[in-house]
N, C-alpha and C positions, 0 to 999 in steps of 0.2 A: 504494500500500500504506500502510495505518494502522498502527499501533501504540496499544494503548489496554486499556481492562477493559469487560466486560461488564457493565452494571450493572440492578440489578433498577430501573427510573424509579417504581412506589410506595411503596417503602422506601431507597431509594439503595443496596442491598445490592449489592456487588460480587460478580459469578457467578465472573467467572473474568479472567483476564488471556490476551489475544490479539491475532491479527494478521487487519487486513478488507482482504483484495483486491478489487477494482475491476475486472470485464473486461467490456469496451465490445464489442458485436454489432460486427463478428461474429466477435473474436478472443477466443472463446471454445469450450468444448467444443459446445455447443448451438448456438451463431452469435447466441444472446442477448444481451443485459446481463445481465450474473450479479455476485452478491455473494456471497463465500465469507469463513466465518470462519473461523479456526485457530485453535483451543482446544488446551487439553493434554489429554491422553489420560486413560481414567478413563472409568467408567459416569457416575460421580456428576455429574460435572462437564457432559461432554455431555448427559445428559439435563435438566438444569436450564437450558443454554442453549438445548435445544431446545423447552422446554416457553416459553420468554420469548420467544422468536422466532413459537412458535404462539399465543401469547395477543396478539402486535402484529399477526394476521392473516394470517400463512403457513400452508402445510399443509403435511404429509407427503406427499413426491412417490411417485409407484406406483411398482410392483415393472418397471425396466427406463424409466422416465418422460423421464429427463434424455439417455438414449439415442438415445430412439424422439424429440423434441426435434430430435435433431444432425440424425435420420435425414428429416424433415419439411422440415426446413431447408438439404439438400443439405449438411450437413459430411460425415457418410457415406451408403455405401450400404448397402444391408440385410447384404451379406455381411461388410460390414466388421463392422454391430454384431453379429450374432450371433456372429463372431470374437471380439467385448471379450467377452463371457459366458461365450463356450470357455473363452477365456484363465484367467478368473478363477475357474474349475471346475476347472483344469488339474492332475490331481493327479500330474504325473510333468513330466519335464522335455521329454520326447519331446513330449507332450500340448499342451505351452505352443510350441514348436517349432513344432508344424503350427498352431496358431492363430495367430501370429504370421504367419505364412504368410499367410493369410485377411485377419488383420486390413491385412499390408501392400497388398492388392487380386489376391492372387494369384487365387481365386476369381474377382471381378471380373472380372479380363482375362481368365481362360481361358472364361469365361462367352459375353463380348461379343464371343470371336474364333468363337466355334461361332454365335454371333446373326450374325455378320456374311457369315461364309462361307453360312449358309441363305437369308440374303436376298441376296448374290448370286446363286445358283439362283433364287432367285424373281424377281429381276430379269431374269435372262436367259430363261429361260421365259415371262414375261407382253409382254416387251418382243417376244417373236417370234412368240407368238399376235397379240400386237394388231398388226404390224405386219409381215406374216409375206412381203407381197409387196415388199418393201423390201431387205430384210436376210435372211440365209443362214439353212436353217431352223435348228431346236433340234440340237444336237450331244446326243441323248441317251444315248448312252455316256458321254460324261466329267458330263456330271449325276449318273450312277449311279452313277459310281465315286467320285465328290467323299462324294457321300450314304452311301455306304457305307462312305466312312473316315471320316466324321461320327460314323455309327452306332457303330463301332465303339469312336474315343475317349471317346465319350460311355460305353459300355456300362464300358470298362477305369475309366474315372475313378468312376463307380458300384459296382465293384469294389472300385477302395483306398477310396472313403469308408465303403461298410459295413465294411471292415475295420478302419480305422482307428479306426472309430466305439468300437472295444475299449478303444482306448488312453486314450478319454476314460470311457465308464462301467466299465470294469475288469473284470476277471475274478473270480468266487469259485469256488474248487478247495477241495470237501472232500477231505482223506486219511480211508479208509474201510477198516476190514478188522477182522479178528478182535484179541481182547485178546492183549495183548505181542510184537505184530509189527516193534513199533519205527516208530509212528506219529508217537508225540511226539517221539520222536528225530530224527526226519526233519524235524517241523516247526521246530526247534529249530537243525538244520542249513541248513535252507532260511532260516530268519529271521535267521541267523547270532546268536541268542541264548537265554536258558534262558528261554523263554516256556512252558514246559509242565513239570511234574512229570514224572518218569523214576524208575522204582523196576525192579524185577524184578516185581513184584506182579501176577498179571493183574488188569486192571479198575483200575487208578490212576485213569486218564484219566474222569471221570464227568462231564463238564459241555463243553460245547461251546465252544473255544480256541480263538479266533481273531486274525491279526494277520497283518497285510499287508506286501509288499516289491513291491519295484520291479524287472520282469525284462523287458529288453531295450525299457525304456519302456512297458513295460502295468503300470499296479497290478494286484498280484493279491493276493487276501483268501484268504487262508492259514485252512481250518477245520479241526482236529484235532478229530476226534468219539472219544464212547467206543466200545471194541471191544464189536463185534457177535457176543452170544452167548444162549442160553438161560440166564437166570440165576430167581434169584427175592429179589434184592436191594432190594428198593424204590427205595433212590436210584439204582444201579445203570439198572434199569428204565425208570427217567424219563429218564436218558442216552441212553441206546439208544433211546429214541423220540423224541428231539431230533438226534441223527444218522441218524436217519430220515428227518428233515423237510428237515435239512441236506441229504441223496445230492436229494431231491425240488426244493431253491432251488439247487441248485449249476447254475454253466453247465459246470461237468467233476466228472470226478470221479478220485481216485489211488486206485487199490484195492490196496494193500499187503496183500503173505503174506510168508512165511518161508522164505526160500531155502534155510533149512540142515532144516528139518521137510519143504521141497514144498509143491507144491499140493496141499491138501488136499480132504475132501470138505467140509469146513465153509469153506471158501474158495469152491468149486463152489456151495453154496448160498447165500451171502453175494452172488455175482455175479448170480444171477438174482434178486435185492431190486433190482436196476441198469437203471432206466429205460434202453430200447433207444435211445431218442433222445437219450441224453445223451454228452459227450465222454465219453469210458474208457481212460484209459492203467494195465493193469495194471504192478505195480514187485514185483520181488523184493528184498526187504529184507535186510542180512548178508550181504552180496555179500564181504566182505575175510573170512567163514568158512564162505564154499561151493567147495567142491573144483575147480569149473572157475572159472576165473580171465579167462575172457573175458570181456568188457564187451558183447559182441554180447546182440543182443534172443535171451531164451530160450524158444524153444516149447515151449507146457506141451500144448497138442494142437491139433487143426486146425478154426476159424483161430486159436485163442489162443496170443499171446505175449508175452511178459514182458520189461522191460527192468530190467539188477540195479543195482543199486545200496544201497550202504553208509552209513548215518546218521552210523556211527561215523566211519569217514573220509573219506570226503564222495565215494569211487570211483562211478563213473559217473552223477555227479552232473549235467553239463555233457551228457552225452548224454539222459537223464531231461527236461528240460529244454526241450531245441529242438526232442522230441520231440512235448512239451506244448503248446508255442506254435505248434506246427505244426497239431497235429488239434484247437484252438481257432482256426484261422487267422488267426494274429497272427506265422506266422514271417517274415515281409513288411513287417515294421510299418517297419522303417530303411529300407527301400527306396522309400516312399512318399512323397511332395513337396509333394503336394499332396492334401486333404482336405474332400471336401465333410460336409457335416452333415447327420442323417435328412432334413429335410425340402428340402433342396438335392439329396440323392440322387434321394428320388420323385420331382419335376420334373422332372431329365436321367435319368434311366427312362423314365416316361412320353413325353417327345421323343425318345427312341430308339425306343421301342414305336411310337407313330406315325409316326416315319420310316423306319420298317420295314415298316408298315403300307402307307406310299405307296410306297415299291419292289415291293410287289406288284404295284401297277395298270402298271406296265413290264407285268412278267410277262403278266399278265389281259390285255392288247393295248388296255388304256381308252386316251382322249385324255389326253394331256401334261396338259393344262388341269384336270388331275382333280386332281395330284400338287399344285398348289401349297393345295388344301385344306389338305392335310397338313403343308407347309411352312408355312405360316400357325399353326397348330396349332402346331407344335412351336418357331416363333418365339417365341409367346406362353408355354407352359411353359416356355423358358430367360430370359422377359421377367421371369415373376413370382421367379425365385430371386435376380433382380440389384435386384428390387423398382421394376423400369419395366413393372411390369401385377400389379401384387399390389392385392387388396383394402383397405379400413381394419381390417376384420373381421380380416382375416390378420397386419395387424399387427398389432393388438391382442394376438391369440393369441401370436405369437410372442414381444414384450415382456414380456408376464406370468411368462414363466417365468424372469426376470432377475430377480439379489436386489432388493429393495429400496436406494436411493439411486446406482444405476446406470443 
C-alpha cells in the first residue's frame, strides 16, 4: 500500500490525495494483478481521476466486467456472481439474506448434489447395459424412486425461487376505491407516516402517492390513487385516469369502501374496472365505527368478502396484511433458505420436465437405455446454472445486466 497524491504529469496539478493498493494474481477479487486507488469521495474529484487514468490508456470496464473476470478465472462460480448482483439490488434485509445464501455456495452445493445423485443413475444404468452379463441386472424400482425424489426437490426448490423472486423485484399495491373512503388514511397508517393529504373533502387525493415499506421482507410500493368517481373536474379527471393506469401496472390491488355507508352500488361498479387477473383483497374501511366489532372477513355477497379494518386505529390491521402476502404468494417468504434466481429457476424446470419426461419410458415399457437420454439432458441443464456447460453468449447476457464497475 502507497500513500501519495494524484497528480495531473502535464501540468503537475494535484487531483486528489490517496491510497494505491497493490494485489498480486491471484489474491485478488478477479485472481488478477489489480491496482486500486482510494480517492475521497465526491463526483468532482472521482471523475477527474478517472478521466487521468483514461487518458494514461485505461478504459471503463463493462457493466458486470470485473465479475465475469473472477468468474473466467475460477474465483467464483456463476451462482456465486449472480449472488454479488442480488446482493447489491437487495432492497430489504430478507432480500440480502437469501443472496448471501447464494453468494456463500448454497446454490452451488444444492446444484452439484442433484448433478451428482443423476449421474449416479447414469452410472448404474450404462455400467449394466454395457456389462449386463457380469453384474446383477438394473434395480429399476429404486432408479425410479431416487428420480422421482429428484423431480420432486427440484420442482419444491423452483417453487420458493419464483416466490422468493418477490422479495427481490417487490410488490406494487394500489389502494383503489371511491372519494373519502379513507385511502390516504390507510396509506398513511401503513407507511407509518403523513405521506398523503387527509381532509374530509371528497377528491383531496388528485395525483398518484406513492411510497414504499418493508412487510415481512418484501418491498412493497405503496400507491394511493385518486377516488374513482364521475366528476367533470379537469385536474380531478386526469387523477382518475392515472389511477386507472395504476389498478392496470399494479401486481394487487386494495379496493377500499366504507364500512359505516356498505357496499355500495358505486363500489359494485368500481370492482368490475378490476382486471380478473389481478390480486384483489377487498378492505372495509372505519372498522373502530361499524357496529359489529368482529375483525372476521365480512361477506358482502357470494363469493365476495371483505376484510375491516380501521386507518384510524390501525384495528385489523395485522390481519389485512398476511392476508395480502398471502394471495400475492409471499406469505412463505421466512420460510424459504434457499433461493434460486429467474434464470436458475428455468434450468431446474426444465431438468425436472425432462426427468419426468424419462419416467415415462418406465411407464411406455421402452429399454432402460432410452432413460439415460434424459438423464444426460437434464445433467447438462443443472450443468449450465452452476456454469460447467453454459455458453460465452450466456455469459455475456447474464453480466450485462450488472451495474457498471462490478
Amino acid at each position: 500500500m502507497l500513500y501519495g497524491y494524484i497528480v495531473n504529469p502535464i501540468n503537475g496539478e494535484r487531483i486528489d490525495e490517496a491510497l494505491l493498493l497493490i494485489m498480486k494474481a491471484p489474491r485478488s477479487f478477479t485472481a488478477e494483478d489489480v491496482i486500486e486507488f482510494q480517492c475521497h469521495g465526491g463526483l468532482v474529484c472521482v471523475q477527474r481521476v478517472l478521466e487521468l487514468v483514461i487518458s494514461e490508456g485505461a478504459r471503463r470496464a463493462l457493466p458486470g466486467e470485473f465479475t465475469q473476470r473472477a468468474v473466467l478465472h475460477g474465483r467464483l462460480d456463476i451462482t456465486r456472481a449472480e449472488a454479488i448482483s442480488e446482493l447489491i439490488g437487495a432492497r430489504s434485509r430478507r432480500a440480502s439474506q437469501l443472496a448471501m445464501v447464494g453468494l456463500g455456495g448454497g446454490v452451488q452445493k444444492s446444484i452439484l448434489g442433484f448433478r451428482e445423485r443423476l449421474l449416479d443413475q447414469l452410472a448404474e444404468i450404462e455400467a449394466r447395459v454395457d456389462f449386463e452379463e457380469n453384474i446383477l441386472p438394473v434395480d429399476e424400482c429404486a432408479i425410479k424412486r431416487e428420480v422421482q425424489s429428484i423431480v420432486q426437490e427440484l420442482i419444491q426448490l423452483v417453487v420458493d425461487g419464483r416466490c422468493s423472486a418477490i422479495v427481490q423485484r417487490g410488490l406494487r399495491i394500489a389502494l383503489v376505491g371511491r372519494p373519502n373512503v379513507g385511502k390516504s388514511s390507510l396509506l398513511n397508517r401503513l407507511s407509518r407516516r403523513e405521506r398523503a393529504i387527509v381532509t374530509d373533502i371528497p377528491g383531496t387525493t388528485r395525483d398518484l402517492i406513492e411510497t414504499e415499506i418493508i412487510l415481512n421482507g418484501v418491498p412493497i410500493t405503496l400507491l394511493d390513487t385518486a377516488g374513482i368517481q364521475v366528476t367533470e373536474d379537469k385536474v380531478e379527471k386526469v387523477g382518475i385516469e392515472r389511477s386507472r393506469e395504476a389498478i392496470a401496472s399494479a401486481d394487487a390491488i386494495v379496493l377500499v369502501f366504507d364500512l359505516v355507508e356498505g357496499w355500495t352500488l358505486a363500489d359494485a361498479i368500481l370492482l368490475k374496472e378490476i382486471p380478473s387477473d389481478v390480486t384483489l383483497l377487498i378492505v372495509g374501511n372505519k372498522a373502530d365505527r361499524y357496529s359489529n366489532k368482529s375483525h372476521s372477513p365480512i361477506q358482502l355477497s357470494d363469493p365476495l368478502w371483505a376484510m375491516p379494518v380501521s386507518a384510524m386505529t390501525g384495528e385489523g390491521e395485522a390481519s389485512m396484511l398476511t392476508e395480502l402476502l398471502n394471495r400475492c404468494g409471499a406469505g412463505e417468504i421466512q420460510e424459504i433458505n434457499l433461493a434460486l434466481n429467474a434464470r436458475q429457476c428455468d434450468l431446474a424446470s426444465s431438468a425436472a420436465s425432462i426427468l419426468e419426461q424419462g419416467l415415462q419410458t418406465f411407464e411406455d415399457g421402452l429399454p432402460i437405455d432410452f432413460f439415460t437420454i434424459d438423464l444426460r439432458q437434464a445433467i447438462k441443464f443443472l450443468g449450465q446454472i452452476t456454469g460447467d456447460d453454459i455458453s460465452e453468449s450466456t455469459l455475456d447476457r447474464i453480466f450485462s445486466r450488472f451495474c457498471i464497475g462490478k
